[in-house]
Biopython code that builds the backbone (N, CA, C, O; Angstrom):
import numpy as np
from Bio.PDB.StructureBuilder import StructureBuilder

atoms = [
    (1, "UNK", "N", (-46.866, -15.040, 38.100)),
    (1, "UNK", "CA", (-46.183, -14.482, 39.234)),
    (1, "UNK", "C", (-44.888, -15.239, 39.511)),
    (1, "UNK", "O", (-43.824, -14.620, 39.505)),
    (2, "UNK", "N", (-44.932, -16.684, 39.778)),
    (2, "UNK", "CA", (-43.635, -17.217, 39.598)),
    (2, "UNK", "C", (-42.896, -17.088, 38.671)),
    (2, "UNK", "O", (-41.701, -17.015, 38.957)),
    (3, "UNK", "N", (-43.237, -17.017, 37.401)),
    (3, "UNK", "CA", (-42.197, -16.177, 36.393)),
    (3, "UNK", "C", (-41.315, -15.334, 36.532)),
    (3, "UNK", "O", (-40.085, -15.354, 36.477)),
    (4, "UNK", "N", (-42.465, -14.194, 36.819)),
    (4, "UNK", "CA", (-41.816, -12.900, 37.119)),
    (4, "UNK", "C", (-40.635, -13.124, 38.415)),
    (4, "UNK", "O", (-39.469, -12.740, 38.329)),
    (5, "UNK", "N", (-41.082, -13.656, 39.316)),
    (5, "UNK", "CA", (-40.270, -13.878, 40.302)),
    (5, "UNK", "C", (-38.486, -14.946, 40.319)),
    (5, "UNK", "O", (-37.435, -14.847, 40.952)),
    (6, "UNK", "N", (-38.928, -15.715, 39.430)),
    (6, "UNK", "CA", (-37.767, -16.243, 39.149)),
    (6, "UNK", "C", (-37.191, -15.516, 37.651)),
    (6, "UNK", "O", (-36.650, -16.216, 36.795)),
    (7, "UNK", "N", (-37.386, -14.065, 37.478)),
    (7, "UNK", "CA", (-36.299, -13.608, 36.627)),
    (7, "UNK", "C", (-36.846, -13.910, 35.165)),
    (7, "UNK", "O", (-35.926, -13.839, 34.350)),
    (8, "UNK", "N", (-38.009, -14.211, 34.621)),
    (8, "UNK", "CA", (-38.570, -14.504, 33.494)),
    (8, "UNK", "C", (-39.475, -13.567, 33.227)),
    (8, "UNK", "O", (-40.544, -14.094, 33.538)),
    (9, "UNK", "N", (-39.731, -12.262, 32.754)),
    (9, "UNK", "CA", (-40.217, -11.334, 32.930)),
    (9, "UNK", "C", (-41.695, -11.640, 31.661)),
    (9, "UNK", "O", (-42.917, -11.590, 31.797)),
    (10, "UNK", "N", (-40.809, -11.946, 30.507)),
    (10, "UNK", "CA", (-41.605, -12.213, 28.845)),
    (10, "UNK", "C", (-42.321, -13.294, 29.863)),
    (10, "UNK", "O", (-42.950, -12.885, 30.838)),
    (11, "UNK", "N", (-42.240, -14.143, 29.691)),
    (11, "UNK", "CA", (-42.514, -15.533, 30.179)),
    (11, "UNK", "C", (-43.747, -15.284, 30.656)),
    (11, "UNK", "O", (-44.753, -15.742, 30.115)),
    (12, "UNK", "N", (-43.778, -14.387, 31.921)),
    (12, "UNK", "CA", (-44.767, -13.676, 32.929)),
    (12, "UNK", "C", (-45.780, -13.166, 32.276)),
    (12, "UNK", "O", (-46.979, -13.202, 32.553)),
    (13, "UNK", "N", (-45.125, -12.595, 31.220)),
    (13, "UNK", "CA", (-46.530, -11.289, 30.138)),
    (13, "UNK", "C", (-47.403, -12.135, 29.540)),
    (13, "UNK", "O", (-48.615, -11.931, 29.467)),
    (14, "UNK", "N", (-46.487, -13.637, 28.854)),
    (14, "UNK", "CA", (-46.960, -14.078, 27.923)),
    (14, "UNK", "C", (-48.272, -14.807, 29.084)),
    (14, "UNK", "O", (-49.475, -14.626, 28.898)),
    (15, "UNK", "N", (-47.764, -15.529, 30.114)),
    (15, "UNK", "CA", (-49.100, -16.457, 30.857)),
    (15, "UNK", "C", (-49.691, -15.451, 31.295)),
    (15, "UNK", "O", (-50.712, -15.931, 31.790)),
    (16, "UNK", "N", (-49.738, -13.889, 31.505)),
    (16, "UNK", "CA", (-50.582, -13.256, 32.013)),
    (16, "UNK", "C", (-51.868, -12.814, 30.766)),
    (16, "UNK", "O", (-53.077, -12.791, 30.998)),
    (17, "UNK", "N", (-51.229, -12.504, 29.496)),
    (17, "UNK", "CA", (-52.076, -12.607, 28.488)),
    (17, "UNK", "C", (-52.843, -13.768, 28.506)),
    (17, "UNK", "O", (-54.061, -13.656, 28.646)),
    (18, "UNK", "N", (-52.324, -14.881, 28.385)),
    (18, "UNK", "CA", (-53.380, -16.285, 28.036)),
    (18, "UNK", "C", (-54.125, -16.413, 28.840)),
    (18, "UNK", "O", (-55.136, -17.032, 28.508)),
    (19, "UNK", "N", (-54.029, -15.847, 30.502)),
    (19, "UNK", "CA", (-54.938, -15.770, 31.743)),
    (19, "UNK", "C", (-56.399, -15.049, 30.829)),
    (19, "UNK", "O", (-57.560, -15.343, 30.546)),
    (20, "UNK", "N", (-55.530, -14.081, 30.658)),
    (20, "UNK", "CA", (-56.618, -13.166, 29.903)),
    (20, "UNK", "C", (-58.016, -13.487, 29.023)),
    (20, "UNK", "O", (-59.230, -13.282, 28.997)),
    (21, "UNK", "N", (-56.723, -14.259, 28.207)),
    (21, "UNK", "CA", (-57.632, -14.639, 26.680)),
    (21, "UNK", "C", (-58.999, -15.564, 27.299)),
    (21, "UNK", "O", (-60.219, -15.474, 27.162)),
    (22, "UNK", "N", (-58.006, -16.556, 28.104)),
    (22, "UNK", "CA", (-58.706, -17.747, 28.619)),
    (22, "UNK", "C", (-60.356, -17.329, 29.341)),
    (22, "UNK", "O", (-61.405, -17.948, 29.163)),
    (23, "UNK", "N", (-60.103, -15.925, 30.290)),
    (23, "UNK", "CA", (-61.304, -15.320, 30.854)),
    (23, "UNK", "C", (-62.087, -14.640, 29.814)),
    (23, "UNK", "O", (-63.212, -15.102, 29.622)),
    (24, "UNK", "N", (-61.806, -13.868, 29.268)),
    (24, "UNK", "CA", (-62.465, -13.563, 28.342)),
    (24, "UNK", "C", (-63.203, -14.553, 27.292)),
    (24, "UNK", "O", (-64.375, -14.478, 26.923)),
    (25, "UNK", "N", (-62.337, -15.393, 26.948)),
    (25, "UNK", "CA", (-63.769, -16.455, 26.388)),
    (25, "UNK", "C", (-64.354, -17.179, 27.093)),
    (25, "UNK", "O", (-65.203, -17.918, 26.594)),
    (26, "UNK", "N", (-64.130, -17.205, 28.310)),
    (26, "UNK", "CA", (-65.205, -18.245, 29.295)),
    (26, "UNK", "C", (-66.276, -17.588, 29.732)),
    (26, "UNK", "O", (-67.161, -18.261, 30.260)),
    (27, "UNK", "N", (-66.507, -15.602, 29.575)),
    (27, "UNK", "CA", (-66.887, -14.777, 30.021)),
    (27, "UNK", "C", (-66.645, -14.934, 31.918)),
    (27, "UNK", "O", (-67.504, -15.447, 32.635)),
    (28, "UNK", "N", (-65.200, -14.326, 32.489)),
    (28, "UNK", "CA", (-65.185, -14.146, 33.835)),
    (28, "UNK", "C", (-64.367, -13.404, 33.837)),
    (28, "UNK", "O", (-63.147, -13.557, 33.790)),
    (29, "UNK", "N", (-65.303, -12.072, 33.922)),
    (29, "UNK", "CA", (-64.473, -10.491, 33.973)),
    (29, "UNK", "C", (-63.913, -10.304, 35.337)),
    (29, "UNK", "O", (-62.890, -9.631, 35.461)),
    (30, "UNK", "N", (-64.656, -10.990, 36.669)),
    (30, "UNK", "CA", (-63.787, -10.654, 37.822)),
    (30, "UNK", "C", (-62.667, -11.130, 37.450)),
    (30, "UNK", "O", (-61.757, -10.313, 37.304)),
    (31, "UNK", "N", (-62.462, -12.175, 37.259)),
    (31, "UNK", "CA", (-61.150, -13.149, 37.306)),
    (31, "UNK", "C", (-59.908, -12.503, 36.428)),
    (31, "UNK", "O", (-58.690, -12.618, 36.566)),
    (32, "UNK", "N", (-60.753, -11.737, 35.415)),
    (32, "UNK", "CA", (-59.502, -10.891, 34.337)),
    (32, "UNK", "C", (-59.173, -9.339, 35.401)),
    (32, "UNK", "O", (-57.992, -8.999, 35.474)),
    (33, "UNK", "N", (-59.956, -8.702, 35.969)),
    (33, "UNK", "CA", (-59.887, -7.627, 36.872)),
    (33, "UNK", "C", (-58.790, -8.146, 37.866)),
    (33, "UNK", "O", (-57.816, -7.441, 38.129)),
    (34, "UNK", "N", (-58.976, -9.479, 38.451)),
    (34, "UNK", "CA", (-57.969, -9.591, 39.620)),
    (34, "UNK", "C", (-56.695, -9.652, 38.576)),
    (34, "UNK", "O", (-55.892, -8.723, 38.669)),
    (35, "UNK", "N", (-56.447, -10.666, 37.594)),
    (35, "UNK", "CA", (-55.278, -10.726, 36.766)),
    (35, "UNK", "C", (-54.795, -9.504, 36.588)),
    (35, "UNK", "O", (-53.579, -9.332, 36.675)),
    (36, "UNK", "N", (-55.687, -8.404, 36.299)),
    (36, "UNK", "CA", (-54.949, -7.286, 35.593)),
    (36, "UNK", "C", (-54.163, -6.255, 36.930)),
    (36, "UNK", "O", (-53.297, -5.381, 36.886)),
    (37, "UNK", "N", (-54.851, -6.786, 37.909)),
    (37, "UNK", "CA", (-54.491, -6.127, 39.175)),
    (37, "UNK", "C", (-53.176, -6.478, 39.467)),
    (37, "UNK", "O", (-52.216, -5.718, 39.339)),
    (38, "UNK", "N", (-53.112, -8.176, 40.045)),
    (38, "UNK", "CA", (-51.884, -8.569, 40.226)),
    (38, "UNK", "C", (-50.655, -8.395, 38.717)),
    (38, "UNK", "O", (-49.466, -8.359, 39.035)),
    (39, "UNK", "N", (-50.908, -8.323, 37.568)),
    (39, "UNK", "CA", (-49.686, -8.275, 36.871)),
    (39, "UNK", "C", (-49.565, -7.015, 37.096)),
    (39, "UNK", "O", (-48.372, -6.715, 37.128)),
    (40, "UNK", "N", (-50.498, -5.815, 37.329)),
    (40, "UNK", "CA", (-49.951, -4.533, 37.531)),
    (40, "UNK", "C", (-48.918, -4.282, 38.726)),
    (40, "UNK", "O", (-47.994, -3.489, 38.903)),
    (41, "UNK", "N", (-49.662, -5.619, 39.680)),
    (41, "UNK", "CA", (-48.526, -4.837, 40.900)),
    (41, "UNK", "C", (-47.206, -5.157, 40.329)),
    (41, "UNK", "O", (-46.223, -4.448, 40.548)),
    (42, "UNK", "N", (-47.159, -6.657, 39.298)),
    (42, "UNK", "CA", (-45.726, -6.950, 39.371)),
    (42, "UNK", "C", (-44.682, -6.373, 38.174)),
    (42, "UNK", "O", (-43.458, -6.498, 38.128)),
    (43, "UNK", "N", (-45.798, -5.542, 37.000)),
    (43, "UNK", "CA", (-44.804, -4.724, 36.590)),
    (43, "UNK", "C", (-44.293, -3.445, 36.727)),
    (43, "UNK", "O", (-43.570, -2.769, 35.995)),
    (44, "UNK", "N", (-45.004, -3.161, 38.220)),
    (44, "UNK", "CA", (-44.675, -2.175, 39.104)),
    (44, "UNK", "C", (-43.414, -2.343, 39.891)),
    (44, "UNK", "O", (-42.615, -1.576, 40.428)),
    (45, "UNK", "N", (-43.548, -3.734, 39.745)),
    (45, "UNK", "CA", (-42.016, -4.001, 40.566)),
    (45, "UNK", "C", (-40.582, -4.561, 39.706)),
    (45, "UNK", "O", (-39.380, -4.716, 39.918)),
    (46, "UNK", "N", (-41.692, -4.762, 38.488)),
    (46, "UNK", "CA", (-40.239, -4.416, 37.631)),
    (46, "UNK", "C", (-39.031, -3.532, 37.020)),
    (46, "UNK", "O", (-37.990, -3.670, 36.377)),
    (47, "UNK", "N", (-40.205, -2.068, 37.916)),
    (47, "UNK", "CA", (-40.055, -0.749, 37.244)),
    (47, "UNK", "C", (-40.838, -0.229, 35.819)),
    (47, "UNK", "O", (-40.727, 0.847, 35.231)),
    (48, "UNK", "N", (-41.571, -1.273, 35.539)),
    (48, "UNK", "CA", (-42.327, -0.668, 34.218)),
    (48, "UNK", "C", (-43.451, -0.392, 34.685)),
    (48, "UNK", "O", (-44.446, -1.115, 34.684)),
    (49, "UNK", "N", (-43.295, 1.076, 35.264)),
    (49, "UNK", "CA", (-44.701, 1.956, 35.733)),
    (49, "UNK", "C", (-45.265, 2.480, 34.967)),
    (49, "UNK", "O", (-45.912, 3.377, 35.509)),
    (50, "UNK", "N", (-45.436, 2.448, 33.818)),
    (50, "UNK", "CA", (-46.106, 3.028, 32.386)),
    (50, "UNK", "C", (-47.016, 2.306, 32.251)),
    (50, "UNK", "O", (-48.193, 2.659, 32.171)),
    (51, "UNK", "N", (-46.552, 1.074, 32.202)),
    (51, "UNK", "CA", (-47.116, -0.585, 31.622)),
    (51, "UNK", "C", (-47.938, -0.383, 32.962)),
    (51, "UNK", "O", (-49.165, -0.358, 32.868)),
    (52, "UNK", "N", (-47.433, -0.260, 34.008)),
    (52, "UNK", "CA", (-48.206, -0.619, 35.275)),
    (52, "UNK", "C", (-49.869, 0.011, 35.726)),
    (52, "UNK", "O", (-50.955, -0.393, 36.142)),
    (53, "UNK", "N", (-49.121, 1.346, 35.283)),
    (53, "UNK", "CA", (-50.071, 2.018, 35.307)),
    (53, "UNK", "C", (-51.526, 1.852, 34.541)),
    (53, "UNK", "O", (-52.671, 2.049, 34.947)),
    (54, "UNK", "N", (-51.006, 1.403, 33.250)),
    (54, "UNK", "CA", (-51.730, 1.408, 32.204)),
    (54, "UNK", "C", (-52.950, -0.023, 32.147)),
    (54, "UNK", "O", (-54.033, -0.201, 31.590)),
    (55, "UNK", "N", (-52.279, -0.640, 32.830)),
    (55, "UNK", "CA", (-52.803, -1.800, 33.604)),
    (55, "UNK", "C", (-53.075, -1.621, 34.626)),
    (55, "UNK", "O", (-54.039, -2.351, 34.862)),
    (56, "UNK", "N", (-52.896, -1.230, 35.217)),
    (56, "UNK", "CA", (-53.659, -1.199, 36.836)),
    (56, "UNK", "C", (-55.347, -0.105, 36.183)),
    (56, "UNK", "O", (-56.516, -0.205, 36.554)),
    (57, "UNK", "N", (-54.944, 0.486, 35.521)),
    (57, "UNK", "CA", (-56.176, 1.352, 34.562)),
    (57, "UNK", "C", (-57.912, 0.628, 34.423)),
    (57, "UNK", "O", (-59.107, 0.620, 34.720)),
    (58, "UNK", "N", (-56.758, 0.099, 33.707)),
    (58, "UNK", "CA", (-57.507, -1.430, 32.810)),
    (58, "UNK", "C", (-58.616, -1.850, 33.767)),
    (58, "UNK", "O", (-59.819, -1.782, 33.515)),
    (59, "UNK", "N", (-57.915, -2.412, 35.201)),
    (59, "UNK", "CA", (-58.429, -3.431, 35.792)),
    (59, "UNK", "C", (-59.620, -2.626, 36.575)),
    (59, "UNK", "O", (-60.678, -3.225, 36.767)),
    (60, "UNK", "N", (-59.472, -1.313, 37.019)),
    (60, "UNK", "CA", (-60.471, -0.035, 37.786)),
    (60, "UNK", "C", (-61.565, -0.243, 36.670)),
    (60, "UNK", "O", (-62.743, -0.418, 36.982)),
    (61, "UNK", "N", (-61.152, -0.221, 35.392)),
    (61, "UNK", "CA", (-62.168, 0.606, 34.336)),
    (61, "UNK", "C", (-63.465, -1.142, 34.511)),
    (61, "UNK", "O", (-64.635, -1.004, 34.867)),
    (62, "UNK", "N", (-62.783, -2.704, 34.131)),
    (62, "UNK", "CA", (-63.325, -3.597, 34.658)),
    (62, "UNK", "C", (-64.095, -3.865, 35.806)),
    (62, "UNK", "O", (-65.203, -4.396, 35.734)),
    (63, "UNK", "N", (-63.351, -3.387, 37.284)),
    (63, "UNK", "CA", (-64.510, -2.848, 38.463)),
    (63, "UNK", "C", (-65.818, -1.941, 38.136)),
    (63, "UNK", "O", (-67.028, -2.028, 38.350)),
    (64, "UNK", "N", (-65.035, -1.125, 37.575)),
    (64, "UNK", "CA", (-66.262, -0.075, 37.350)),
    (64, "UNK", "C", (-67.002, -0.697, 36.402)),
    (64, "UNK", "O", (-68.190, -0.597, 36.708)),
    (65, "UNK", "N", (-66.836, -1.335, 35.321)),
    (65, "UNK", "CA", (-68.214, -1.965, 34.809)),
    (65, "UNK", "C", (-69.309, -2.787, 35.268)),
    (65, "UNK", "O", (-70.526, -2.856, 35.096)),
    (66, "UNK", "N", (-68.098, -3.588, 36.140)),
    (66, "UNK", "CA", (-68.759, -4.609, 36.934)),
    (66, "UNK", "C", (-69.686, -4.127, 38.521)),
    (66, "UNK", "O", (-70.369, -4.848, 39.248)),
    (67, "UNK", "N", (-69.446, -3.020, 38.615)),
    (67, "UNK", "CA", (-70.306, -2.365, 39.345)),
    (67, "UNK", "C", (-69.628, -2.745, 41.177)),
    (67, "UNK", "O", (-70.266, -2.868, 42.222)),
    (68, "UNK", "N", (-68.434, -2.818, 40.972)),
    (68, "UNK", "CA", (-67.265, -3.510, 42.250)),
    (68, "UNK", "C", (-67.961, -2.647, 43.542)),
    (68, "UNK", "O", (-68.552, -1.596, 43.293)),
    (69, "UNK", "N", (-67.852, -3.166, 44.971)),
    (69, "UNK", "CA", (-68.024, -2.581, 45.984)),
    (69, "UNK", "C", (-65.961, -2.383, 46.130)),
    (69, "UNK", "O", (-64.956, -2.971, 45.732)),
    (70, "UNK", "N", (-66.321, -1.193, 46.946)),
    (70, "UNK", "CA", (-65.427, -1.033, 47.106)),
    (70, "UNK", "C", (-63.756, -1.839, 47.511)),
    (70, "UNK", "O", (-62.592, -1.759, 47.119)),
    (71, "UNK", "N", (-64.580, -2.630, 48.561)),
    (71, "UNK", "CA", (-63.749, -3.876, 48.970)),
    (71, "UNK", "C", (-63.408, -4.711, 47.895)),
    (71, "UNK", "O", (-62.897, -5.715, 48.391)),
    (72, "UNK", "N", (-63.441, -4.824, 46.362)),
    (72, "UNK", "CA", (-62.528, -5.222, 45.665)),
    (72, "UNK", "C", (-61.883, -4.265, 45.137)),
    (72, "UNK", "O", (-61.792, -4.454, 43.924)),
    (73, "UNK", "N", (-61.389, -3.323, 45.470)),
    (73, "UNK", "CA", (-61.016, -2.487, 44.448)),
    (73, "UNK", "C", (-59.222, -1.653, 45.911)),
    (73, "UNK", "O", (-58.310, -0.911, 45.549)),
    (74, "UNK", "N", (-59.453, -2.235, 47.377)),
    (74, "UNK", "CA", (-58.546, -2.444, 47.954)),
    (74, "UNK", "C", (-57.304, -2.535, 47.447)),
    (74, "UNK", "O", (-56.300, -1.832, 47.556)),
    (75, "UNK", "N", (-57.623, -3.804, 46.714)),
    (75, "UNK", "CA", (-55.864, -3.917, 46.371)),
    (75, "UNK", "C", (-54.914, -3.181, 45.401)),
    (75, "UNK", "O", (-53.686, -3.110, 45.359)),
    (76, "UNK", "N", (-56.055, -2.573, 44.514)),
    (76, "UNK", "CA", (-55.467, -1.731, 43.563)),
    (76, "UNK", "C", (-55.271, -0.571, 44.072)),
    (76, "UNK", "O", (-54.278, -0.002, 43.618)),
    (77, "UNK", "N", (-56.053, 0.176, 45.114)),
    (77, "UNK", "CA", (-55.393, 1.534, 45.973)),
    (77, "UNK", "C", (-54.074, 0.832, 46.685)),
    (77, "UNK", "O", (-53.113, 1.600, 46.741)),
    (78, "UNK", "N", (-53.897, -0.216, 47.124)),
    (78, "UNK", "CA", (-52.617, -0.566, 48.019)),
    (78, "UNK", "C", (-51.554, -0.012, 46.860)),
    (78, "UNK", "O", (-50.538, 0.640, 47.101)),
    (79, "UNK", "N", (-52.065, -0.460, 45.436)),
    (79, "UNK", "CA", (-50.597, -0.830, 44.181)),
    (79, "UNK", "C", (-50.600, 1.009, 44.170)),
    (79, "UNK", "O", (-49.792, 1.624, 43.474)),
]
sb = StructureBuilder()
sb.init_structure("model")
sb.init_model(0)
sb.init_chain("A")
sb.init_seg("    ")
for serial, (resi, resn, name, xyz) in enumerate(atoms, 1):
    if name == "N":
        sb.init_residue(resn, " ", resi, " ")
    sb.init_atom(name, np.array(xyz, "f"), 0.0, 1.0, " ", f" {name:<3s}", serial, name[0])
structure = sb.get_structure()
């Protein structure tokens, strides 16, 4: 997020992937669901609503496995 925010967009993708990788082998799918949430909002605000979308996808399809009450799934109706 500070990446993205100070104008480093790659930079942003790349630590948002390794967030990724990192959850996925520790097995902590919430923790990759919130990641995929917040980089969606912020390449929503980069204007890459494709990407955003496609990711914000991602992170619903993760709730829904995980069997989410609704109240996590808030922030992604806000995006």
């Amino acid at each position: 997020m500070l990446t993205d925010a100070r104008g480093r967009p790659s930079e942003a993708d790349a630590g948002y992937t390794q967030a990724m990788a990192t959850f996925s082998t520790y097995g902590l799918p919430w923790w990759q669901a919130e990641t995929l949430g917040v980089w969606a909002q912020q390449l929503a605000a980069r204007g890459q609503h494709d990407r955003a979308s496609t990711t914000h996808h991602a992170a619903g399809r993760l709730y829904d496995q995980l069997g989410a009450a609704a109240r996590w799934r808030r922030p992604l109706a806000a995006a």
